[in-house]
LUMSE-954185 format. One record per residue: residue in one letter; x, y, z of N, C-alpha, C in turn; residue number from 1; chain. Coordinates in steps of 0.001 Angstrom, whole numbers. Atoms other than C-alpha are relative to their C-alpha. Layout:
<nuros>
(nuro A, (X, Y, Z), (X, Y, Z), (X, Y, Z), NUM, A)
...
</nuros>
This chain:
<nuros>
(nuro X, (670, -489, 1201), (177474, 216116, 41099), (966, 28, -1189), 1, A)
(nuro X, (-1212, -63, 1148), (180687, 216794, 39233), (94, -1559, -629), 2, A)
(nuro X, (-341, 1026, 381), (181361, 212985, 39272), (-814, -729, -941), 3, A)
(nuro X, (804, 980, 679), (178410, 211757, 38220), (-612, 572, -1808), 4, A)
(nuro X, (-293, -1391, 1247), (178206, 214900, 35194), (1199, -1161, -907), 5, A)
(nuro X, (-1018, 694, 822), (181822, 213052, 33989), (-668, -1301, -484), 6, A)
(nuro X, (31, 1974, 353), (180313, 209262, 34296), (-1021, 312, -743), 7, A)
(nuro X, (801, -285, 770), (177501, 210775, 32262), (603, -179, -1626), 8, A)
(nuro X, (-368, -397, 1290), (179508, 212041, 29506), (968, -984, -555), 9, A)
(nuro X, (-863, 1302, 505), (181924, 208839, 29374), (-1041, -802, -302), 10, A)
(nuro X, (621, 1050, 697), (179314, 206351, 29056), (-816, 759, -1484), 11, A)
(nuro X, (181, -250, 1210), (177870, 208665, 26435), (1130, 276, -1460), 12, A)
(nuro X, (-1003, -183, 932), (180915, 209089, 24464), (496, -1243, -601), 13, A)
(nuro X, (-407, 1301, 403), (181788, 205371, 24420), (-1555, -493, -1016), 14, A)
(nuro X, (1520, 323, 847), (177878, 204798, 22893), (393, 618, -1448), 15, A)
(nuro X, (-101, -914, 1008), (178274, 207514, 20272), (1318, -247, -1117), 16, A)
(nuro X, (-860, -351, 884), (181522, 208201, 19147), (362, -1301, -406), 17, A)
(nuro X, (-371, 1209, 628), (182598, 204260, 18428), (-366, -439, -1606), 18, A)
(nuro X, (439, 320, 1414), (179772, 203930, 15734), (-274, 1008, -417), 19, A)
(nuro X, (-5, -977, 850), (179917, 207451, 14159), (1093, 996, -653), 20, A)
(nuro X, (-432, -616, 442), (183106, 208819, 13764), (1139, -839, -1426), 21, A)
(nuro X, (37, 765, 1067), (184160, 206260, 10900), (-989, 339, -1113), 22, A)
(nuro X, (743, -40, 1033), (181266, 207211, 8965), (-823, 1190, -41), 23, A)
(nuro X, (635, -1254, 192), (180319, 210834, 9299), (-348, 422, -695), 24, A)
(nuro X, (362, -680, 1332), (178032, 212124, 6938), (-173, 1482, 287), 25, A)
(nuro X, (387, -1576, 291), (178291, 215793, 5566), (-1152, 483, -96), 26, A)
(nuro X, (898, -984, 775), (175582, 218261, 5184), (391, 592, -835), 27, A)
(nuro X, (-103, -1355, 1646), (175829, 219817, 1549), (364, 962, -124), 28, A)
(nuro X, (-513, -1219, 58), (176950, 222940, 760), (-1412, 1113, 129), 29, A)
(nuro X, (855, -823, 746), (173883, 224165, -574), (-1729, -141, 1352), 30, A)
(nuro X, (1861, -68, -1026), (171154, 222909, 2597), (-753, -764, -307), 31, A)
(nuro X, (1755, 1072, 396), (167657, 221376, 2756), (-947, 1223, 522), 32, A)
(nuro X, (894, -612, -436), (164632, 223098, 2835), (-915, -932, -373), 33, A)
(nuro X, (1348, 1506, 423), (161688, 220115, 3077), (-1260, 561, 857), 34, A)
(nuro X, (1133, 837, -802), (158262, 220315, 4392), (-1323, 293, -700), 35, A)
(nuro X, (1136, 260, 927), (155963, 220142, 1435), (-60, -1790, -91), 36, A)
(nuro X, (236, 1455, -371), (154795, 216693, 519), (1108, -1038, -1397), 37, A)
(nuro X, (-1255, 964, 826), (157699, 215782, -1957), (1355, -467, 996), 38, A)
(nuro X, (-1012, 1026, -867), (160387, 213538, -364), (1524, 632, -569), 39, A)
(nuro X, (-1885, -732, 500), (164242, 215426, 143), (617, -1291, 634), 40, A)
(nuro X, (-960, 779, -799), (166892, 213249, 898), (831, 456, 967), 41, A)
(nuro X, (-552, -410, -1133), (167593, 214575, 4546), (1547, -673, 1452), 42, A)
(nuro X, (-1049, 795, -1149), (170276, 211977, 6299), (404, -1210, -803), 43, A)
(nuro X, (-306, 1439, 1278), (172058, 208667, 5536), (441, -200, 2059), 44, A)
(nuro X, (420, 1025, -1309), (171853, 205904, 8637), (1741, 144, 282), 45, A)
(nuro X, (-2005, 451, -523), (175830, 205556, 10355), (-485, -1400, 426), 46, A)
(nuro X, (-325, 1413, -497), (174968, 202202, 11847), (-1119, -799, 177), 47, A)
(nuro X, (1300, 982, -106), (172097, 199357, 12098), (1164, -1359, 722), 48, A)
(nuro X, (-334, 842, -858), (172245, 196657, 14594), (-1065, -745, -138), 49, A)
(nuro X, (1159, 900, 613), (169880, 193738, 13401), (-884, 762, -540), 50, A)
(nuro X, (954, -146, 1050), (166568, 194694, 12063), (-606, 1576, -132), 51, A)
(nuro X, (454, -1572, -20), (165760, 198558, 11061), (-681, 1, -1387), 52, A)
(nuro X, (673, -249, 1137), (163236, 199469, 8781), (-363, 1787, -203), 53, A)
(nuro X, (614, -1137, 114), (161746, 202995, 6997), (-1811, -779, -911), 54, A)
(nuro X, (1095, 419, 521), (158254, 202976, 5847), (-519, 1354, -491), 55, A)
(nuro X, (381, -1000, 670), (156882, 205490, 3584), (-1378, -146, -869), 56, A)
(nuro X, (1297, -44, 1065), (152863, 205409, 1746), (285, -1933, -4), 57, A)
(nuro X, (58, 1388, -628), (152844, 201529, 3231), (659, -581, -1096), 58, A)
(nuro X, (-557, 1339, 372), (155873, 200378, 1522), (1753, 149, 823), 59, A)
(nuro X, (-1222, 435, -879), (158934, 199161, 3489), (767, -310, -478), 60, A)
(nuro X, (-757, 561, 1209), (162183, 199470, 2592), (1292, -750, 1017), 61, A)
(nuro X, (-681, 431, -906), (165320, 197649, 4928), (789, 806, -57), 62, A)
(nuro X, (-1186, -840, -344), (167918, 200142, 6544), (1468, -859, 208), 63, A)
(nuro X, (-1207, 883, -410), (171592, 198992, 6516), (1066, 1583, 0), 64, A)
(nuro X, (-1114, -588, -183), (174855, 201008, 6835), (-32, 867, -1338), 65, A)
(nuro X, (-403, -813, 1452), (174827, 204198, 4346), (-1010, -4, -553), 66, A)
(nuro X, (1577, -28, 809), (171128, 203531, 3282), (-263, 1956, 494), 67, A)
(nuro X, (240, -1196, -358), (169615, 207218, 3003), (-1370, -98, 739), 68, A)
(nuro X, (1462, -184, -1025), (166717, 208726, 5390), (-917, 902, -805), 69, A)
(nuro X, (591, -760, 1190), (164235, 210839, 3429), (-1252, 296, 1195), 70, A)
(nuro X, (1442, -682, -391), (161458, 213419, 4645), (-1123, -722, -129), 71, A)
(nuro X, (1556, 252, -232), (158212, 212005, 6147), (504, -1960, 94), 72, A)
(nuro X, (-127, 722, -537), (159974, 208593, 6846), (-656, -138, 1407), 73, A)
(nuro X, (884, -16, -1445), (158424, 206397, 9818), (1690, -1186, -156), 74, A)
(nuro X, (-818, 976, -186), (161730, 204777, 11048), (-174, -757, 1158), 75, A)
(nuro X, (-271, 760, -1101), (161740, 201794, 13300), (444, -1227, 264), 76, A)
(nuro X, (-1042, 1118, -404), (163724, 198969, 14831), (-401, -1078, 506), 77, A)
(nuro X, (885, 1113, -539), (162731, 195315, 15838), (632, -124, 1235), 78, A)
(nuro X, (-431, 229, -1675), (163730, 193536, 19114), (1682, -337, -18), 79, A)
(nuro X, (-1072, 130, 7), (167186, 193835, 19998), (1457, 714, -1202), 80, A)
(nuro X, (-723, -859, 1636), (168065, 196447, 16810), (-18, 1334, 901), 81, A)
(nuro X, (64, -1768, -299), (169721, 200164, 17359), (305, 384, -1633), 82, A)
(nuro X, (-176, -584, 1008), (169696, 202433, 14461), (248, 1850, 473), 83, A)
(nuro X, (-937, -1190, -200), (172074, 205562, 14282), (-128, 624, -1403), 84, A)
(nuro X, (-263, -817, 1000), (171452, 208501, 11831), (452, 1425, -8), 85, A)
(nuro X, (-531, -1361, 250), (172748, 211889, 10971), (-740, 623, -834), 86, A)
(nuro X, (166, -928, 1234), (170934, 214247, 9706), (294, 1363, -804), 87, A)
(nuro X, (-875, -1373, 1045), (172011, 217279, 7103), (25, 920, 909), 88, A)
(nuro X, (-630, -1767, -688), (171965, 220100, 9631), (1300, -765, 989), 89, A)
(nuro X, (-664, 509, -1117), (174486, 217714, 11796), (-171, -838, 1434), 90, A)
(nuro X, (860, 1248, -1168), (172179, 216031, 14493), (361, -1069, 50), 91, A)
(nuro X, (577, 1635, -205), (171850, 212441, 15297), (-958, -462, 795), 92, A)
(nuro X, (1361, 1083, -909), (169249, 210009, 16646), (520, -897, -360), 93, A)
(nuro X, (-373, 1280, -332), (170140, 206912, 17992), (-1535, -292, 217), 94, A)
(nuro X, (1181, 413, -512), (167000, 204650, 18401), (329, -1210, 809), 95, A)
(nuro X, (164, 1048, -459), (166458, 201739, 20569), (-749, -1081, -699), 96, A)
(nuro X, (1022, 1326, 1011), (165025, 198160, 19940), (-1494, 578, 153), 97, A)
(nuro X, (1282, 31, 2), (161438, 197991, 19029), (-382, 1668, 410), 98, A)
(nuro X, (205, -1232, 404), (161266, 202037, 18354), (-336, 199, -1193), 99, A)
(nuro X, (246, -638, 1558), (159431, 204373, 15944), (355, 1195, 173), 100, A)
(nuro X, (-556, -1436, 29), (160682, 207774, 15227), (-670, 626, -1693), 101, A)
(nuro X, (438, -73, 917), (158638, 209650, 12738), (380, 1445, -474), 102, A)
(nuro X, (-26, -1107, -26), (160145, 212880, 10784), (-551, 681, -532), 103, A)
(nuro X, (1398, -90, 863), (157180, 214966, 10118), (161, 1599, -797), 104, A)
(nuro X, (-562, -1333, 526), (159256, 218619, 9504), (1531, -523, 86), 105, A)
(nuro X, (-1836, -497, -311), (162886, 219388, 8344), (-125, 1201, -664), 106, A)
(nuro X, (-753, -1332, 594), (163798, 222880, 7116), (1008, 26, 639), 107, A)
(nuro X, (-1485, 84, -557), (167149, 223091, 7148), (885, 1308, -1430), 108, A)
(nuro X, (-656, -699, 1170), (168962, 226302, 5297), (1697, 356, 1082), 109, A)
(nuro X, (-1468, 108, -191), (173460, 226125, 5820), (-92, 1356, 818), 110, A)
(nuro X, (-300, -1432, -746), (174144, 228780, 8984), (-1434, 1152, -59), 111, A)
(nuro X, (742, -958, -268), (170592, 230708, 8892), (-1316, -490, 439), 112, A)
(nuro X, (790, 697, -1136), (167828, 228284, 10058), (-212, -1402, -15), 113, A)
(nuro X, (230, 1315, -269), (166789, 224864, 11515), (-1511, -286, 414), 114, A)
(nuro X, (1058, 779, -476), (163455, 223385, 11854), (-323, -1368, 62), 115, A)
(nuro X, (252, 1186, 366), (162825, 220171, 12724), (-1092, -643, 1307), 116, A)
(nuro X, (314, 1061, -1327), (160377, 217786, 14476), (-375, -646, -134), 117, A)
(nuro X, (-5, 2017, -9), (160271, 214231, 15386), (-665, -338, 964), 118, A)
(nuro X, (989, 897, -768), (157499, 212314, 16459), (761, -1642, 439), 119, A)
(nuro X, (-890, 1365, -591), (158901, 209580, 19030), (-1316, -684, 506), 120, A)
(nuro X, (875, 539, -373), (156367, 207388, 18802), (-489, -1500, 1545), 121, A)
(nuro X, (-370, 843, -940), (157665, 204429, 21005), (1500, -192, 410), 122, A)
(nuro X, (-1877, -390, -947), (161201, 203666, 22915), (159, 848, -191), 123, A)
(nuro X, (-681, -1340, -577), (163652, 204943, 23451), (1243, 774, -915), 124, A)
(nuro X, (-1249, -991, 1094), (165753, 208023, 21225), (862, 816, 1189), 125, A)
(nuro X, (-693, -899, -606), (168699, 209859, 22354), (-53, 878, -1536), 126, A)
(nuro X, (-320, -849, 541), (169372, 213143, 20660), (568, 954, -175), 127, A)
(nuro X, (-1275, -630, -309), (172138, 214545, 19997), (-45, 1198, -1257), 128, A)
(nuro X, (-187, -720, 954), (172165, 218138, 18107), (1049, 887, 91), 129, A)
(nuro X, (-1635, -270, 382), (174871, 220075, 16329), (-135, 1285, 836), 130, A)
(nuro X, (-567, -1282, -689), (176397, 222651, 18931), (288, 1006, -738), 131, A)
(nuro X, (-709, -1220, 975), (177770, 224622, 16093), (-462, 713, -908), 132, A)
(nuro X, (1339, -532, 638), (174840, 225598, 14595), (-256, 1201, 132), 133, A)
(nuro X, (101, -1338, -427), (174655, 229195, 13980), (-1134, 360, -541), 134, A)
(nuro X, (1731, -600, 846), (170980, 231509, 13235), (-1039, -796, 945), 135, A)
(nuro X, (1466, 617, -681), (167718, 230289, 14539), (-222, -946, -49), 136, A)
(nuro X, (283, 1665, -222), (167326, 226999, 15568), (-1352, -290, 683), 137, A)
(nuro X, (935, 904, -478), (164069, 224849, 16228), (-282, -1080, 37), 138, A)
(nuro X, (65, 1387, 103), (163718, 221489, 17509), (-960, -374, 874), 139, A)
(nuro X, (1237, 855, -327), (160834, 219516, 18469), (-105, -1121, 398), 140, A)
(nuro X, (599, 1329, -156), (160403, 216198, 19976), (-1327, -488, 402), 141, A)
(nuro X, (1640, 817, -326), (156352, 214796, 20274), (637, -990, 536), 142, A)
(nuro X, (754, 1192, -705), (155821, 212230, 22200), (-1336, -605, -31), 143, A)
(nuro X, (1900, -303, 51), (152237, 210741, 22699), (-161, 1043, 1554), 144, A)
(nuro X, (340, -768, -1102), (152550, 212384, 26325), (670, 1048, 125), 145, A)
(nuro X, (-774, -1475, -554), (154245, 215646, 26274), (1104, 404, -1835), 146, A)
(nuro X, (-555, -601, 1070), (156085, 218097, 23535), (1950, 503, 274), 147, A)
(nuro X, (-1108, -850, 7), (160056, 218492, 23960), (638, 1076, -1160), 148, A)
(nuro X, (-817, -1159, 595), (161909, 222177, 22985), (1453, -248, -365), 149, A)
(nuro X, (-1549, 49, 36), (165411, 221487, 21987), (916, 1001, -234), 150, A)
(nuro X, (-386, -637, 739), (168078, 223568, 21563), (1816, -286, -238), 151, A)
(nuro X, (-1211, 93, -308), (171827, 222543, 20683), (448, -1116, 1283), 152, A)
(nuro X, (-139, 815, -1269), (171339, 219973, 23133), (284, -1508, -117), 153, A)
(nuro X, (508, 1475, -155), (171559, 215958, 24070), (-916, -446, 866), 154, A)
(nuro X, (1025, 170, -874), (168769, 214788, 25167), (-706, -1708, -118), 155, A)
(nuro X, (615, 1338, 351), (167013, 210913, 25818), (-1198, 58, 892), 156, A)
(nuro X, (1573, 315, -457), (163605, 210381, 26343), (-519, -1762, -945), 157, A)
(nuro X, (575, 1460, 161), (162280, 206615, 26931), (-700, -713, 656), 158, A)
(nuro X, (332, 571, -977), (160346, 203977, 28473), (619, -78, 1170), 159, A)
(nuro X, (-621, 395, -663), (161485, 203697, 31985), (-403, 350, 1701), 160, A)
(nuro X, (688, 298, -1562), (160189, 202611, 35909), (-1099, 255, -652), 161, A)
(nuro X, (1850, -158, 473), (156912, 202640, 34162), (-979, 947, -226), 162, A)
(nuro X, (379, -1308, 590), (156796, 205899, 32637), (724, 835, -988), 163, A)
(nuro X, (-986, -362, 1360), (158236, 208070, 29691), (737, 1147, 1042), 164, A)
(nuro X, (-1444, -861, -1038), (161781, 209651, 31678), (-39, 519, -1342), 165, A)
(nuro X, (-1028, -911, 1116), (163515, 212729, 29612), (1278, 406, 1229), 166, A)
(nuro X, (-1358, 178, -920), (166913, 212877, 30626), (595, 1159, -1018), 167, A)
(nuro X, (-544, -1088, 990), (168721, 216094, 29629), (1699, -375, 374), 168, A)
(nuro X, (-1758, 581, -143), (173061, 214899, 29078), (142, 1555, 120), 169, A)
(nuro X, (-759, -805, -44), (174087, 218345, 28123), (-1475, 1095, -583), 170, A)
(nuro X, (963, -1540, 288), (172127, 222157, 27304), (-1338, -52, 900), 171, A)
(nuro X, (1118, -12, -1036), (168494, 222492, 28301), (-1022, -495, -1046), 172, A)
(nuro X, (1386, 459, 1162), (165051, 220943, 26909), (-990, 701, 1379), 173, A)
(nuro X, (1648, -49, -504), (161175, 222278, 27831), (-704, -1173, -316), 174, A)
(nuro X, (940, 731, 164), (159161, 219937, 28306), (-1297, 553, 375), 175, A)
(nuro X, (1463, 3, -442), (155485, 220527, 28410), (-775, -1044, -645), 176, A)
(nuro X, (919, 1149, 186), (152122, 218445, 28392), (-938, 1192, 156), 177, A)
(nuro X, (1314, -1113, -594), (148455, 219497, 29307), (185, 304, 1438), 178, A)
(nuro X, (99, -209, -1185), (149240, 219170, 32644), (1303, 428, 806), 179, A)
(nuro X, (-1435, -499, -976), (152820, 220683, 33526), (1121, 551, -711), 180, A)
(nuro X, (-954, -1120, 448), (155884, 222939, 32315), (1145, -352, 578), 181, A)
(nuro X, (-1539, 266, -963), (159441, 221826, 33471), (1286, 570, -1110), 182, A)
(nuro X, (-983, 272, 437), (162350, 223074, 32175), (1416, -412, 327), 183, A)
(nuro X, (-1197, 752, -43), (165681, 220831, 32194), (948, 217, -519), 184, A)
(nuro X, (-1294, -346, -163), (169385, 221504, 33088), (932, -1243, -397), 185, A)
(nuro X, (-556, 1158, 599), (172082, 218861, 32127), (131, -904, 1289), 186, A)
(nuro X, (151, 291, -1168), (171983, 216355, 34450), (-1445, -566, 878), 187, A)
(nuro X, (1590, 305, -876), (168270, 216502, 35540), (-990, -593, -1088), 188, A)
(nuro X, (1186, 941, 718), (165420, 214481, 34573), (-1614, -86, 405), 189, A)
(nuro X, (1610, -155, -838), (161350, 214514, 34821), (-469, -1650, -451), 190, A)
(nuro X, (305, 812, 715), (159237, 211743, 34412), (-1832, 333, -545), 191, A)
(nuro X, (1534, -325, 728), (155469, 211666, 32518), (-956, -1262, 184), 192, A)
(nuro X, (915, 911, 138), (153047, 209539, 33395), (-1362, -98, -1425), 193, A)
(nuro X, (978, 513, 1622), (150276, 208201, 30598), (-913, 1122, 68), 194, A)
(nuro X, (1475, -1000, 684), (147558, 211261, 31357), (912, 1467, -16), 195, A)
(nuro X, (-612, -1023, 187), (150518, 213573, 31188), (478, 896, 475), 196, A)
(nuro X, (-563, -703, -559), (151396, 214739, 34294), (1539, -43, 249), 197, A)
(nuro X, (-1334, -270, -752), (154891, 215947, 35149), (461, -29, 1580), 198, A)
(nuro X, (-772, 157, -1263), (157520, 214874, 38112), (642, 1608, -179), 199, A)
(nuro X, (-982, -1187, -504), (159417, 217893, 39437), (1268, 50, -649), 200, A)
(nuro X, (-1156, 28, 353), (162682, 218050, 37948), (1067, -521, 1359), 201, A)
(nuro X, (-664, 896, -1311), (165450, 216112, 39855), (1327, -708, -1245), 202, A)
(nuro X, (-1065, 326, -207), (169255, 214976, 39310), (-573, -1435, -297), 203, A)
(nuro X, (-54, 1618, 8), (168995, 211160, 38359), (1241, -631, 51), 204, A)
(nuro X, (-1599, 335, -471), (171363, 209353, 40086), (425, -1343, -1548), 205, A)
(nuro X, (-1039, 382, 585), (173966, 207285, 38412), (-771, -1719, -693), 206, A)
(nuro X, (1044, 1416, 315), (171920, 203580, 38085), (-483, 241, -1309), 207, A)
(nuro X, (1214, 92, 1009), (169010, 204814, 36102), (620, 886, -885), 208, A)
(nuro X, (-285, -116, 1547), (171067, 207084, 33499), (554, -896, -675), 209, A)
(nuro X, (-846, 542, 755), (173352, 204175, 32931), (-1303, -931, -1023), 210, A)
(nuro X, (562, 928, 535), (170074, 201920, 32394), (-696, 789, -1292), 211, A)
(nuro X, (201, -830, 1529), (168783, 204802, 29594), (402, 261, -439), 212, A)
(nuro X, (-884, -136, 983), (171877, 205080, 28221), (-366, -1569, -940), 213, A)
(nuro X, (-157, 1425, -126), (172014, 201298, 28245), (-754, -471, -1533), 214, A)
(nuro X, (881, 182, 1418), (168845, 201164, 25653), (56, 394, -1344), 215, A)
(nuro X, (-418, -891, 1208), (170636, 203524, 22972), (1339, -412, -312), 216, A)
(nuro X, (-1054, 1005, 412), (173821, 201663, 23171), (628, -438, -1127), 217, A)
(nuro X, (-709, 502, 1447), (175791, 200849, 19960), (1143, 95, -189), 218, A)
(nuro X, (-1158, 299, 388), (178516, 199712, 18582), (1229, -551, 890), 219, A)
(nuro X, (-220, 538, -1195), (179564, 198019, 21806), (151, -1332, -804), 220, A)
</nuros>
């Protein structure tokens, strides 16, 4: 368990830290508070790997290195594209190819609270949020089949054996649906079939995290 805990956190460290610590963006002094229908400028992209787009009131604009992310963006990636962002409370989302990630809340006020949640519409996201985050934190991931809780955690949820896996790296996520309640330790993983039932929670051996790391991959 120990071993496979370490080979966890190495292949995630070689993913991550390569294409983000060159280009770390700050959160402000002053915060974000967004979720009316005017557009904040909440993040700026660390890395694109072929084709990444945002789409906002059906017009499309192309993501590259340092482009900003903005409230109520629908971001997503073509075949064979990852896209890496940061956003102002300190987070990241990595996406996979041919992913949408849609952010439909941010409140974000410096050290006193966090709201955020992201509709993962297709592939596969890892998510990585800021440990150091002090005050009341809320994080959200939708799915179409099930609602993840976040808190301070990394977490990847994606296509995979022919169902949407959540894979918890480090802290804990809830997952619920209509049909089941699991909550996940670092290490363990459920899977969701299409009408929304939940697997048991369970240890995923060493194979299948490398192959859902595998899909979030960058800067390799």
């Amino acid at each position: 368990m120990k071993r496979q805990a370490l080979s966890v956190r190495c292949v995630l460290l070689t993913t991550v830290l390569t294409a983000t610590l060159a280009a770390h963006a700050r959160a402000d002094s002053a915060g974000v508070m967004q979720t009316g229908p005017s557009r904040a400028h909440i993040g700026v992209v660390d890395r694109v790997e072929n084709r990444a787009e945002a789409t906002f009131a059906e017009r499309v604009r192309r993501l590259q290195d340092r482009s900003a992310v903005y409230f109520l963006d629908l971001l997503h990636t073509g075949p064979k594209a990852r896209l890496s962002a940061r956003l102002k409370d300190g987070s990241m989302v990595i996406m996979g190819e041919n992913a949408e990630l849609a952010i439909d809340e941010f409140v974000y006020t410096k050290g006193e609270t966090r709201e955020i949640t992201l509709r993962a519409l297709k592939g596969a996201l890892l998510f990585l949020g800021e440990k150091l985050f002090g005050g009341d934190s809320e994080v959200q991931i939708r799915t179409p089949v099930a609602i993840l809780g976040v808190r301070g955690t990394e977490v990847w949820v994606g296509p995979i054996d022919g169902a949407t896996g959540v894979l918890v790296i480090d802290g804990e996520v809830s997952v619920a649906s209509a049909y089941g309640f699991v909550i996940l330790g670092p290490g363990e993983g459920t899977m969701i079939s299409g009408d929304g039932t939940l697997s048991a929670r369970k240890v995923w051996g060493e194979g299948k995290v490398a192959r859902a790391i595998e899909m979030v991959s960058i800067g390799n």
